[in-house]
C-alpha positions as CSV (number, residue, x, y, z in Angstrom):
1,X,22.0,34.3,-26.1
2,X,22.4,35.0,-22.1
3,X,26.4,33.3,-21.5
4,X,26.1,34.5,-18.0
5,X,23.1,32.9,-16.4
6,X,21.8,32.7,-13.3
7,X,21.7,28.7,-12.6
8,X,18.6,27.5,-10.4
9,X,19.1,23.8,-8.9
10,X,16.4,21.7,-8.5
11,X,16.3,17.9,-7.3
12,X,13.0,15.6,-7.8
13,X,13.0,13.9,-4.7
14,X,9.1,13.0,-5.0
15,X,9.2,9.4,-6.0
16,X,8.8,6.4,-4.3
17,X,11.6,4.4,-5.8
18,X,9.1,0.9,-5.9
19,X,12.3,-0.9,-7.6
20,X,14.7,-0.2,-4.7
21,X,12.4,-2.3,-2.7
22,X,13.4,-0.4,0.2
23,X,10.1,0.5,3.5
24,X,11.1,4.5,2.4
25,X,11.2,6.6,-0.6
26,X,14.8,5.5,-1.7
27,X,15.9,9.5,-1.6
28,X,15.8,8.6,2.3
29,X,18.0,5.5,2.3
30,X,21.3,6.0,4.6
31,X,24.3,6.1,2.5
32,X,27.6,6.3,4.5
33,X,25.4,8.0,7.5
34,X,23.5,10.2,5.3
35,X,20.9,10.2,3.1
36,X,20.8,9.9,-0.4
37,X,19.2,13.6,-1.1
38,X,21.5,14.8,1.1
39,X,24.8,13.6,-0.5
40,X,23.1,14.9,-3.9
41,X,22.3,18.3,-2.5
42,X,25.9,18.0,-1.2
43,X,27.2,17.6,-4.5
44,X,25.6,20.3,-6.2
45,X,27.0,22.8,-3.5
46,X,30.3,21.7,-4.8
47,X,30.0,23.9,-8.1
48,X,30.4,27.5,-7.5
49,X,27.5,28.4,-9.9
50,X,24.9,27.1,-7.6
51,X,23.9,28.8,-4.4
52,X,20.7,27.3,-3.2
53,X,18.5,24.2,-4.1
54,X,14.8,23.6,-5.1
55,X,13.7,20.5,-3.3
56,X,10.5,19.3,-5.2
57,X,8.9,16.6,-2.4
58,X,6.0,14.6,-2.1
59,X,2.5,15.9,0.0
60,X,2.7,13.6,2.8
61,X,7.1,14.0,2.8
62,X,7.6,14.3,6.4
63,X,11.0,14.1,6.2
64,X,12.9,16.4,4.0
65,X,12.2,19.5,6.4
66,X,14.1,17.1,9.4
67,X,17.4,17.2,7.6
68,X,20.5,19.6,7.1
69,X,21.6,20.5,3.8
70,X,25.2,21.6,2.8
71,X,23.3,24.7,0.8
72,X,19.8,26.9,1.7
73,X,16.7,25.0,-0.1
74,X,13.3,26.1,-0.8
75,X,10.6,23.2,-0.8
76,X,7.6,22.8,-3.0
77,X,5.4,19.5,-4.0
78,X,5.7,17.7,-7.0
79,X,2.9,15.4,-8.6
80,X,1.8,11.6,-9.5
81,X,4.3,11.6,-12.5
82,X,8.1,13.0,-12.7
83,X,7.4,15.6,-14.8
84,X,4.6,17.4,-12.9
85,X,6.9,17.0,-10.2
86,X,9.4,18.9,-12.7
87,X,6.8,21.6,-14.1
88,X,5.9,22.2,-10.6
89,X,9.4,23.2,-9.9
90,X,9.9,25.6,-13.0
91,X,6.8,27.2,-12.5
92,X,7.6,27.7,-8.4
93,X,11.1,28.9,-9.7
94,X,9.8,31.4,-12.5
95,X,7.6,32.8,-9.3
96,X,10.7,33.7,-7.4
97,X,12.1,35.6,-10.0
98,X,13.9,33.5,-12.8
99,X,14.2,35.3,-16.0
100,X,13.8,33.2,-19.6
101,X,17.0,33.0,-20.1
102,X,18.3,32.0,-16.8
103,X,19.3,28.0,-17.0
104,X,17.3,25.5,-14.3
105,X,19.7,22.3,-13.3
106,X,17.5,18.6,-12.2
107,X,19.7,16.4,-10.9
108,X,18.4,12.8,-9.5
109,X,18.2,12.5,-5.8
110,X,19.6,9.3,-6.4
111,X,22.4,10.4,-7.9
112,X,25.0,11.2,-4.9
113,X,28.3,10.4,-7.1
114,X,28.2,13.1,-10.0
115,X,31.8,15.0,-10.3
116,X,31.8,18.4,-10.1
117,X,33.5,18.6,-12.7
118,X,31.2,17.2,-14.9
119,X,28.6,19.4,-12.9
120,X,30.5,22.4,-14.6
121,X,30.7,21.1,-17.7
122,X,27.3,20.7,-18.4
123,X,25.9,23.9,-16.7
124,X,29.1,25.5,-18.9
125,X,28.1,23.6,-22.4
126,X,23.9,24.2,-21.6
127,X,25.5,28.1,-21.2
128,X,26.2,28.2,-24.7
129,X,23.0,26.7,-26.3
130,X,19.7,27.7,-27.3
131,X,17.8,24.8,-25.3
132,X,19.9,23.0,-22.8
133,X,22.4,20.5,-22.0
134,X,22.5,17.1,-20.4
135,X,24.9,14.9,-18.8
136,X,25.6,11.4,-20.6
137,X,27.8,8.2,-21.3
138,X,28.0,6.6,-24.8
139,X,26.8,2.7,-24.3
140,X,29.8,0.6,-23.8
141,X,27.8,-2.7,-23.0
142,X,26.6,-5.3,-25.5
143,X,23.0,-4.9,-25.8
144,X,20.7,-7.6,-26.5
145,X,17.0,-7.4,-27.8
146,X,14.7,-10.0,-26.2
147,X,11.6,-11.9,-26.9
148,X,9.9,-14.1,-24.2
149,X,8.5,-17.7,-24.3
150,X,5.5,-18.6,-22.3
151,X,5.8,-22.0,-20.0
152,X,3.9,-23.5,-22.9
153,X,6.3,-23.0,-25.1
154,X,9.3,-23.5,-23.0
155,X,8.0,-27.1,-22.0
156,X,7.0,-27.6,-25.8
157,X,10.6,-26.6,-27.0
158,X,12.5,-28.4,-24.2
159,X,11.1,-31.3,-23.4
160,X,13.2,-34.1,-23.9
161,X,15.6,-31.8,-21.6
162,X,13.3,-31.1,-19.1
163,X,12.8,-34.7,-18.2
164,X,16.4,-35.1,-17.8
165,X,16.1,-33.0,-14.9
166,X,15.4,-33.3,-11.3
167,X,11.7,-33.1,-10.1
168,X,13.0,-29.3,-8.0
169,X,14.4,-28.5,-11.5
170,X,11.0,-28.7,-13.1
171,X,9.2,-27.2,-10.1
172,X,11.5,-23.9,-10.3
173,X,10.7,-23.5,-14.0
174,X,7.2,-23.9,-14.2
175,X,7.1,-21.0,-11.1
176,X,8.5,-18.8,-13.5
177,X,5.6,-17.1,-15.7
178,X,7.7,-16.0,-18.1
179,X,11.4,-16.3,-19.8
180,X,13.3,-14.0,-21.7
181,X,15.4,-15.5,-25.0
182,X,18.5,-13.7,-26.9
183,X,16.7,-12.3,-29.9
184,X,19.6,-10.4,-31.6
185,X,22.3,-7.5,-30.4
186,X,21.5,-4.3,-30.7
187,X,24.0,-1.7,-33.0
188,X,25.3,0.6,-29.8
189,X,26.8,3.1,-31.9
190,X,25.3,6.4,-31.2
191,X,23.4,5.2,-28.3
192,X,23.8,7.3,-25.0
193,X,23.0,6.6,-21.6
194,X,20.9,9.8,-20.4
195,X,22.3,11.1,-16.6
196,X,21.5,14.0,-14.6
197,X,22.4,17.1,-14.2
198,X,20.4,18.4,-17.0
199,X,20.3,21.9,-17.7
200,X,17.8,23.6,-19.9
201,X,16.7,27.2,-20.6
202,X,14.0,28.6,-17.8
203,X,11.4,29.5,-21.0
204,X,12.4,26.1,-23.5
205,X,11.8,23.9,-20.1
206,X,8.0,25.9,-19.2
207,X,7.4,25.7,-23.1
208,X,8.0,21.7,-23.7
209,X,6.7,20.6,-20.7
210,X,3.4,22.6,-21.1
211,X,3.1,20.7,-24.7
212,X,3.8,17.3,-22.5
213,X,1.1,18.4,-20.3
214,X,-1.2,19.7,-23.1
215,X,-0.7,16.4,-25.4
216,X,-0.8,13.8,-22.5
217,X,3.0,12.3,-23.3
218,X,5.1,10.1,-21.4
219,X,8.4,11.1,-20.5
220,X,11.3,9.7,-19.0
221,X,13.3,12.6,-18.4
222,X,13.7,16.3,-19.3
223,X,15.2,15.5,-22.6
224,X,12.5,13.7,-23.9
225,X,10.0,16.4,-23.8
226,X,12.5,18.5,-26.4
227,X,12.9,15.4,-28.3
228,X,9.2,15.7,-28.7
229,X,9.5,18.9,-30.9
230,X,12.7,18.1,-32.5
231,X,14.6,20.4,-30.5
232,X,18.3,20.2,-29.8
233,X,19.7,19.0,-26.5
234,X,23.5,19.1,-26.5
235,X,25.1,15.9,-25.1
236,X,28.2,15.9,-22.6
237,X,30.1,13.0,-21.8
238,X,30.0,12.7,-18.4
239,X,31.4,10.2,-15.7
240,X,30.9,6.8,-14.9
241,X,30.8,7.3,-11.3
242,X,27.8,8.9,-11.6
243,X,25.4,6.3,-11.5
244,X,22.1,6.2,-10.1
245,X,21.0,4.1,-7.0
246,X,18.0,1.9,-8.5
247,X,18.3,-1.6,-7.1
248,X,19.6,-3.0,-3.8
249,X,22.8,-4.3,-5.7
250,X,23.8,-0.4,-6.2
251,X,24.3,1.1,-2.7
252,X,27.3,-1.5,-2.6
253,X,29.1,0.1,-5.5
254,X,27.4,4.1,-4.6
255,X,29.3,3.1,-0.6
256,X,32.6,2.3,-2.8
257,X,32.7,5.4,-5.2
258,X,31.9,8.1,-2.9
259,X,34.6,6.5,-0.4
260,X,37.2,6.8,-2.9
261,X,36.5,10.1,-4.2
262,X,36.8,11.6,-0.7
263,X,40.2,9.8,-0.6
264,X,43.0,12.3,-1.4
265,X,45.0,11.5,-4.4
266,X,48.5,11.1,-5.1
């Protein structure tokens, strides 16, 4: 097993980010004067095992090449679905020299917090494994399991208190197509939330996603294409700060980490 890897960054910045609601792909959204790919690239130049970046961008991106980066990137276009977006990546990286062994890091565009310390850890842990390494935090949230009522049913169940309520009352809920009940909590134990950075072996990553290519899967993230063939992918605890920027609510609390991890400690 290679210990002493070269490490190959790559970000997927190739998405539209539809939830974030924003008029750009969210990877473009100003975050404290600079954009959100930017911080992340600016993050990843923090560990000293990474020299350079792999930017994997959309066809009709006419923005990535405008912008500085704190470290020398290399562009190529990614596809419909994140991991063709991710294979296209590897296989651009295997044509610049990569050898199997050699470890490829994805981090989230969206993802400008990530300590480098726990940028370290995982490129250090995924050094010492057959497959890979990802970045994670065990679930500390109650977690509920829901089923939904149609208006129908809603009505049905709650009439006498529905016509206890104002005439606006009853317009807002029938609006609503659909409502979500408390069907039981789910057990939490063992249950990780995925991050990114995730680090994986040059050949296992070419090798599961050609099987997610070859089978037609659905994947989420990296990960999930070596849970496919049962195959190991260590888990590293990694910070809390290092969430992802998904909905409008997030750039608040993204504005507020950052600003107090470039505060100096005492």
């Amino acid at each position: 097993m290679n210990t002493n890897p070269k490490v190959y960054a790559m970000i997927v910045a190739a998405g539209r980010g539809s939830r974030f609601g924003a008029s750009i792909p969210k990877q473009y959204v100003l975050l404290g004067g600079q954009t959100l790919l930017q911080r992340s690239v600016a993050r990843l130049a923090t560990s000293d095992y990474i020299t350079d970046c792999w930017l994997v961008v959309a066809s009709d991106d006419d923005i990535a090449r405008t912008l500085n980066f704190a470290l020398p990137v290399y562009y190529t276009l990614g596809g419909n679905e994140r991991w063709q977006s991710v294979f296209a990546g590897v296989e651009a990286i295997m044509a610049a020299g990569a050898k199997p062994s050699d470890l490829i890091l994805i981090h989230d565009a969206a993802r400008p917090a990530v300590p480098q310390t726990d940028i370290n850890q995982v490129i250090e842990s995924a050094m010492h494994e057959h497959y890979g390494a990802i970045l994670a935090a065990p679930v500390a949230d109650t977690l509920k399991q829901s089923y939904v009522l149609s208006n129908a049913n809603v009505a049905a169940d709650h009439q006498d208190s529905a016509n206890s309520h104002s005439s606006n009352n009853e317009t807002n809920s029938i609006n609503n197509s659909q409502q979500c009940y408390a069907k039981h909590t789910i057990d939490r134990t063992g249950i990780w939330q995925a991050q990114t950075p995730q680090v994986f072996r040059v050949d296992q990553l070419y090798r599961v996603l050609s099987y997610v290519k070859e089978q037609h899967l659905s994947i989420t993230d990296e990960a999930s294409a070596f849970e496919y063939l049962d195959l190991p992918i260590r888990l590293v605890e990694g910070s809390r700060q290092n969430i992802k920027l998904t909905y409008p609510d997030d750039n608040l609390l993204l504005t507020s980490i950052i600003k107090a991890q470039s505060e100096p400690s005492f």
